[in-house]
C-alpha positions in Angstrom: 15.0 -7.4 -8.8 12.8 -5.5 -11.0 10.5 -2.2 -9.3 6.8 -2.5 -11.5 4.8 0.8 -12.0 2.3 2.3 -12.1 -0.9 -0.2 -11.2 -2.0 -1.1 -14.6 1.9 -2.7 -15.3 1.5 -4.4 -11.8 -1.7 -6.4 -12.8 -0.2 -7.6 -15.7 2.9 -8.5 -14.5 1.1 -10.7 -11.4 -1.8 -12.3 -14.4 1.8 -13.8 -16.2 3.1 -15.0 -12.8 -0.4 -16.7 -12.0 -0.1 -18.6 -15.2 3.6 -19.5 -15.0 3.5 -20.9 -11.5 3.9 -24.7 -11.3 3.1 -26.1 -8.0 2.2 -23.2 -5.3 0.6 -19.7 -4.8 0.4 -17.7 -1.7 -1.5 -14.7 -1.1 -1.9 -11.7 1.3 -4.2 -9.1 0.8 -5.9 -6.4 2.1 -8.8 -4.9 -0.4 -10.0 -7.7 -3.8 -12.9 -5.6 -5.0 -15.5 -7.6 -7.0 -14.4 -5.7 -10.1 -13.0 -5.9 -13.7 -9.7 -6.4 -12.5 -10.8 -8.4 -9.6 -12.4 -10.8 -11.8 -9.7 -10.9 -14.0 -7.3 -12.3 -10.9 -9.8 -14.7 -9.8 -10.2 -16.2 -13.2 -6.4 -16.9 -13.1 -6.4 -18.2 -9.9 -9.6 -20.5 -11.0 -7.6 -21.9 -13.6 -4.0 -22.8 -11.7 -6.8 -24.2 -9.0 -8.0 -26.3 -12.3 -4.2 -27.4 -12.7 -4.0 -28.8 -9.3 -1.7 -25.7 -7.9 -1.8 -25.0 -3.9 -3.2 -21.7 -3.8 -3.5 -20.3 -0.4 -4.5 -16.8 -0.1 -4.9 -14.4 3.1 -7.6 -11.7 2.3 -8.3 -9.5 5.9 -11.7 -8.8 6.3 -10.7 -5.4 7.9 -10.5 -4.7 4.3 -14.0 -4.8 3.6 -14.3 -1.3 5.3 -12.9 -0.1 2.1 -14.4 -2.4 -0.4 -17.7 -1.2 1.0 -17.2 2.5 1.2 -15.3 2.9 -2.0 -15.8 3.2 -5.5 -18.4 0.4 -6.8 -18.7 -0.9 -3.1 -18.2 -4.3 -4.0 -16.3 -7.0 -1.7 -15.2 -9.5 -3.4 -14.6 -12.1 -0.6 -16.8 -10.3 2.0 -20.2 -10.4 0.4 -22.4 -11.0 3.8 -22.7 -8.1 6.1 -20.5 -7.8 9.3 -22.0 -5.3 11.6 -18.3 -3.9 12.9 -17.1 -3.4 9.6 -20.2 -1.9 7.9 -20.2 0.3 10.4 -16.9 1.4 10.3 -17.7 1.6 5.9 -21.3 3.6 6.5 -18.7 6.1 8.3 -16.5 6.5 5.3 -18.7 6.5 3.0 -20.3 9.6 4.4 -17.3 11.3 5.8 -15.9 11.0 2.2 -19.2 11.0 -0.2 -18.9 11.5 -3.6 -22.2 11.1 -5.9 -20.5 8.9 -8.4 -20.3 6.0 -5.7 -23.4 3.7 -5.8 -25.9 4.1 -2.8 -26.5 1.4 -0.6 -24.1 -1.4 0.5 -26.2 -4.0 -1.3 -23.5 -6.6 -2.4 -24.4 -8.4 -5.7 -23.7 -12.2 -5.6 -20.5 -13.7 -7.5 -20.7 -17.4 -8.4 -17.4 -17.6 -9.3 -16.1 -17.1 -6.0 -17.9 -20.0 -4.7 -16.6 -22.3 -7.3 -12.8 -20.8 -6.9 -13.6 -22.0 -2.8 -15.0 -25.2 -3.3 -11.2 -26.6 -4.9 -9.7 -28.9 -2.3 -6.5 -27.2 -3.4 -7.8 -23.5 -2.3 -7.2 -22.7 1.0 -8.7 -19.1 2.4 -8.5 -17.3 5.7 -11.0 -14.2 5.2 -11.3 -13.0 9.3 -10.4 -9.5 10.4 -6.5 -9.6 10.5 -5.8 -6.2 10.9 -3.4 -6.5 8.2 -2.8 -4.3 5.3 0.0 -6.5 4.0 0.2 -6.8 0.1 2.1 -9.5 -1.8 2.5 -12.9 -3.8 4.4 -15.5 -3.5 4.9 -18.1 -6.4 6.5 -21.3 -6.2 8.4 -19.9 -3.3 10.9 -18.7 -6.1 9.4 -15.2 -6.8 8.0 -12.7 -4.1 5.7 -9.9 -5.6 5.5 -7.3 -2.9 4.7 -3.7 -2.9 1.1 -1.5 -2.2 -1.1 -2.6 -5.1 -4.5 -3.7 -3.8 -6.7 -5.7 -5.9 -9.1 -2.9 -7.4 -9.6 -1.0 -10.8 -8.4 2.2 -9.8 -5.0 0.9 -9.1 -5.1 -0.2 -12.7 -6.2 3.1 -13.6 -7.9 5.4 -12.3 -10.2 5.9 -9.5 -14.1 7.1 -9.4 -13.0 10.3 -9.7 -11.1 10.1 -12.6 -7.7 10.5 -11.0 -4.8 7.9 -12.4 -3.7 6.1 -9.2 0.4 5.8 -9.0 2.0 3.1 -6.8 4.5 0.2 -6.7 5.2 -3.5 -6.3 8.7 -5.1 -6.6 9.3 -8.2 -8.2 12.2 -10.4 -6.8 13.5 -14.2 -7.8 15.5 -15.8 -4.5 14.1 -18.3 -3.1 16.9 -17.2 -0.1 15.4 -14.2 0.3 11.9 -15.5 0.3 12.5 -18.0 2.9 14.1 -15.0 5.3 10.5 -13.3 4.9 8.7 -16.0 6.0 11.2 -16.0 9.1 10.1 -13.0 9.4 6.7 -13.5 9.6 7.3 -15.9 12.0 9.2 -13.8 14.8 13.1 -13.8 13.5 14.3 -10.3 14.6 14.8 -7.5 11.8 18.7 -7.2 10.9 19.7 -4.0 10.1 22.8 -5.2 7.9 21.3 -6.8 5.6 21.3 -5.8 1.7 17.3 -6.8 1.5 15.4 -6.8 4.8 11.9 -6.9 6.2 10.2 -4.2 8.1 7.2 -6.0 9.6 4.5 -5.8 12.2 4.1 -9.2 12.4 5.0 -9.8 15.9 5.7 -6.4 17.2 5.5 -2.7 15.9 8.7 -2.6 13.5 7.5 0.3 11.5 7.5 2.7 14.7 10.8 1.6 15.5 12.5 1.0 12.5 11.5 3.9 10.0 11.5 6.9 12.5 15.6 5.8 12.9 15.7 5.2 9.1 14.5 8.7 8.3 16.3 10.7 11.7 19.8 9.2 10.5 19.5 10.2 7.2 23.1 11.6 5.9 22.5 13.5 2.6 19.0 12.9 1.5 15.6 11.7 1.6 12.7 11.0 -1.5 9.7 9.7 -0.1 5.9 9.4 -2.3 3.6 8.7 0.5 -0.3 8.3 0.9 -0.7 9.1 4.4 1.2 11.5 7.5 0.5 11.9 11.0 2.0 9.3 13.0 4.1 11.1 15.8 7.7 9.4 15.8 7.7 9.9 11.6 6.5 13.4 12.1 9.0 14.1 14.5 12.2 12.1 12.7 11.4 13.6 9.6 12.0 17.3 10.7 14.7 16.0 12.4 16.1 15.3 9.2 15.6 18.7 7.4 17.3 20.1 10.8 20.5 18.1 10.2 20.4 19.8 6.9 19.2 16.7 4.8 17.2 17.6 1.6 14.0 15.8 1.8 11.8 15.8 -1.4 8.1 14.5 -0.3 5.7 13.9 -3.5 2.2 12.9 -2.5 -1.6 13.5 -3.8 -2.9 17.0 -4.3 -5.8 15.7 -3.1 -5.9 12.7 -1.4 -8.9 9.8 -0.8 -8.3 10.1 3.1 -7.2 12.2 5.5 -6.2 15.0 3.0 -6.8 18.1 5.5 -4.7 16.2 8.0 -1.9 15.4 5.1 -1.9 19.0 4.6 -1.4 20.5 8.0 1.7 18.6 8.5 2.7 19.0 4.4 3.0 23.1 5.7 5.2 22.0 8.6 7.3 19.9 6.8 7.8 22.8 3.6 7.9 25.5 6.4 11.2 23.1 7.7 12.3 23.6 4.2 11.1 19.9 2.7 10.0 20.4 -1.0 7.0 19.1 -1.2 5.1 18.1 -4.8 1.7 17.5 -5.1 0.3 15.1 -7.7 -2.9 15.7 -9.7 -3.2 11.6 -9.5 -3.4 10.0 -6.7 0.0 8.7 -5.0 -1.0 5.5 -3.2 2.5 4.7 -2.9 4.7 4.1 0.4 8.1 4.5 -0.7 11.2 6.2 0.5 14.5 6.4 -0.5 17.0 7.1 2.9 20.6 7.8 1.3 21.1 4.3 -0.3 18.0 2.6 1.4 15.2 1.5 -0.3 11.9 1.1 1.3 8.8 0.2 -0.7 5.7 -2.2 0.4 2.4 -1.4 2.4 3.7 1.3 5.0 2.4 4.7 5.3 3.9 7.1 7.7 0.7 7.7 9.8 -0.9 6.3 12.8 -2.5 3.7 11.4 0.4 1.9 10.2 3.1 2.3 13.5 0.1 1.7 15.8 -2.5 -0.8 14.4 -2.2 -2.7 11.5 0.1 -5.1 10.3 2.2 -4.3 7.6 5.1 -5.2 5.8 8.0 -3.1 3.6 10.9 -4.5 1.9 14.3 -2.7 2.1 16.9 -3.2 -0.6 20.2 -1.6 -0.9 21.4 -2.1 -4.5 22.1 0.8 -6.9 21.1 -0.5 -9.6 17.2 -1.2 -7.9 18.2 2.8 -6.8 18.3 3.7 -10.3 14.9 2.4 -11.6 13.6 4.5 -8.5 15.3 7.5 -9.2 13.5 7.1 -12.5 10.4 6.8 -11.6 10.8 9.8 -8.7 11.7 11.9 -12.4 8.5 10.7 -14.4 6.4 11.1 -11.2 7.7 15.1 -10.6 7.2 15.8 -14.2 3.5 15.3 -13.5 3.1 17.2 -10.6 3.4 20.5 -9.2 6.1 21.7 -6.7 4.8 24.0 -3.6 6.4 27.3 -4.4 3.7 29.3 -1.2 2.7 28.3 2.1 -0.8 29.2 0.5 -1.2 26.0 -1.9 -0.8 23.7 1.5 -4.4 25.5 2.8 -6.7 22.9 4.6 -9.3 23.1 6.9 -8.5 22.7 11.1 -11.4 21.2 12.2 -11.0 19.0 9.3 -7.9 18.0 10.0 -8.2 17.3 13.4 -11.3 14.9 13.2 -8.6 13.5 10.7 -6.1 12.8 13.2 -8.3 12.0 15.7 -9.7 9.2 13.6 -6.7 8.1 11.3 
């Protein structure tokens, strides 16, 4: 098993596995921006759809929210307006407005996505799933799983200019593949196990599962997280730093949501004596490292993720996979800046409360 980073080594990596597969594809995703790197997967899909592979691909139009509001506002899959979701992106938009976004929600037509749906080979679910579940299966011999969207700025950077950091593990078993999608179809977690699931397929697992992962914690705890706030994380993670763990916590300086909110409970967690280090980039990443325990995929630690939307992290124990994480954690600190005052975690209240309230 192999741990790909940043975004840019991600995209190539799944463009090679696109044109090596042989008979199948499947797909779940949560944001496919009609963008260069967008494009750039479609084309490869187009062509194994040429070659007479199954592709079958789950893109959740709760995504669109996101494609709408963000960066060049394009949907890739998602192109006629749906009155929830546009709502739900005209709020976004204007909570987080930056001048470099385009105006308007005007989606420009794609012909290549009708041609890429019109193989009798191509099978697409695009409803609201709820489901911010990110990965690739190929030939059910290689699972690609991890946080990685389908959008330039996790090949890059974003709109702002900030280099987006995140992960996706690659993984040959066909064993191991064939436990996910038992998984996926209700089998319960197993604790014991050396790789593992933790889904919200059929119930919230990340609620249950994480907060014990993090409270049990014996000597120490790396985690380069996106987004805080839900309750039982909150809670089992200053559990942890009062059991005397050491808990690193690297996330964005400034983050694309929620960052007042991020920030309030950054201060409680560095006031419990976590160090925390903030990233000039932005850490879209949802990984932890629990002693031995490995956890990387879609999951964030806030409300969102334990309470509404499906998700799905894979946990490895192996110490070799433990290595190439602790080397990335290294590269990652060298570019950002440990809290040394309570002042550099200043946000605003109101802020963060309308954050909480709405995350």
């Amino acid at each position: 098993m192999k741990l790909i980073y940043p975004g840019d080594k991600a995209f190539s990596r799944v463009l090679e596995l696109i044109e090596q597969a042989n008979a199948k594809i499947d797909i779940q995703m949560f944001i496919w921006r009609d963008d260069e790197i967008g494009n750039q997967l479609l084309d490869a899909l187009i062509k194994a759809a040429q070659k007479g592979i199954q592709i079958t691909l789950r893109k959740d139009l709760f995504g669109s929210i996101f494609e709408k509001s963000e960066e060049n506002k394009q949907s890739m899959f998602h192109k006629p307006k749906h009155f929830k979701t546009a709502l739900y992106a005209y709020m976004i938009d204007h909570m987080y407005h930056d001048k470099r976004k385009p105006r308007g929600y005007h989606q420009k037509p794609n012909p290549k996505v009708g041609l890429f749906l019109s193989f009798p080979n191509v099978k697409v679910s695009s409803t609201i799933l709820k489901d911010h579940t990110k990965y690739y299966i190929f030939d059910d011999q290689i699972l690609y799983i991890g946080g990685v969207n389908v959008e330039d700025k996790e090949n890059g950077a974003d709109i702002q200019g900030r280099a987006y950091r995140d992960y996706m593990v690659e993984l040959h078993n066909e064993t191991v593949i064939q436990h996910l999608k038992s998984r996926l179809a209700g089998l319960p977690y197993d604790d014991a196990l050396k790789v593992e699931f933790i889904t919200n397929a059929h119930q919230k697992e990340a609620k249950l599962v994480l907060p014990n992962l993090i409270s049990n914690a014996k000597e120490s705890i790396i985690m380069h997280m996106a987004y805080f706030g839900a309750k039982k994380a909150n809670e089992a993670i200053l559990t942890a730093l009062k059991n005397g763990v050491k808990v690193d916590i690297l996330t964005s300086n400034i983050s694309n949501l929620q960052n007042d909110y991020n920030r309030k409970l950054l201060k409680e967690f560095y006031q419990a004596g976590a160090s925390i280090y903030l990233h000039p980039g932005l850490i879209h990443a949802k990984a932890l490292l629990i002693d031995d325990q490995i956890i990387i995929g879609s999951t964030n630690l806030n409300r969102a993720a334990f309470d509404k939307l499906g998700e799905c992290s894979i946990k490895i124990v192996e110490p070799a996979f433990k290595a190439q994480f602790l080397e990335a954690d290294q590269l990652l600190k060298n570019e950002a800046k440990r809290v040394t005052h309570n002042n550099e975690l200043h946000y605003h209240p109101l802020t963060a409360w309308f954050e909480k309230i709405a995350s």
